[in-house]
N, C-alpha and C positions, 0 to 999 in steps of 0.2 A: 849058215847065212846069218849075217847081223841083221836086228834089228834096231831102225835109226830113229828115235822121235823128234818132233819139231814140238817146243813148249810155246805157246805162245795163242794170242785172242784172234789173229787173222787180219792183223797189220801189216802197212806193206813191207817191213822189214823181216815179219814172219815171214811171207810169201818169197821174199829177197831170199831167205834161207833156203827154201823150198827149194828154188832153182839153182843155187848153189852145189846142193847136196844131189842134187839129181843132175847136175853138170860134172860135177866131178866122179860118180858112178860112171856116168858115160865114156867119162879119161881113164878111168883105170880097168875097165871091162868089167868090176865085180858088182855084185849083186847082192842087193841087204832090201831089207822091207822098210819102204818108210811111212811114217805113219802122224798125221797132224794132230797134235791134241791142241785144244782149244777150251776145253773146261777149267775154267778156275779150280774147280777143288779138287781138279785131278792134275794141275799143273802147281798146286800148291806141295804137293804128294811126296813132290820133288824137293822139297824145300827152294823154290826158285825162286826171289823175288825180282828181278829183271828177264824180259823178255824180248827176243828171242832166246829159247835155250836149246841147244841140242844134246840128245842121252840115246846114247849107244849104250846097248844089249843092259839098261838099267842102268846106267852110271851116267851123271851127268858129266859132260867133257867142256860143255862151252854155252855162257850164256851171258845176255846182253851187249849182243852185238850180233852185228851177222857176219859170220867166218867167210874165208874167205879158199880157195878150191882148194889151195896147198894144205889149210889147214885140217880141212873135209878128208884129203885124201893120206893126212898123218893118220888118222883116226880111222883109217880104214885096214890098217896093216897090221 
């Protein structure tokens, strides 16, 4: 099972993320863990400096913007 993070302080385009990513889990029937981080010094960790970011199973794939289902669901395969 993937593990998905959401980088980001809990803005509404973090949350935009959120639903995203838990929309397109729904489209494609699979199942990964997602998980919000929200701490500065743990989303700096990442070397991220735009947020939203999203990091599948430790690799960052997408950040500063919020993806959109297609994209969610490349990164699922």
């Amino acid at each position: 099972m993937k593990t998905i993070k959401i980088l980001g302080t809990g803005c509404p385009k973090c949350k935009q993320t959120e639903a995203v990513i838990k929309e397109a889990l729904i489209q494609s029937g699979k199942e990964a863990e997602v998980i919000k981080v929200e701490d500065i010094q743990k989303i700096m960790e990442y070397h991220v400096m735009s947020t939203p970011a999203v990091v599948v199973d430790e690799e960052v794939k997408l950040k500063g913007k919020v993806p959109s289902i297609q994209e969610i669901l490349s990164l699922l395969d």
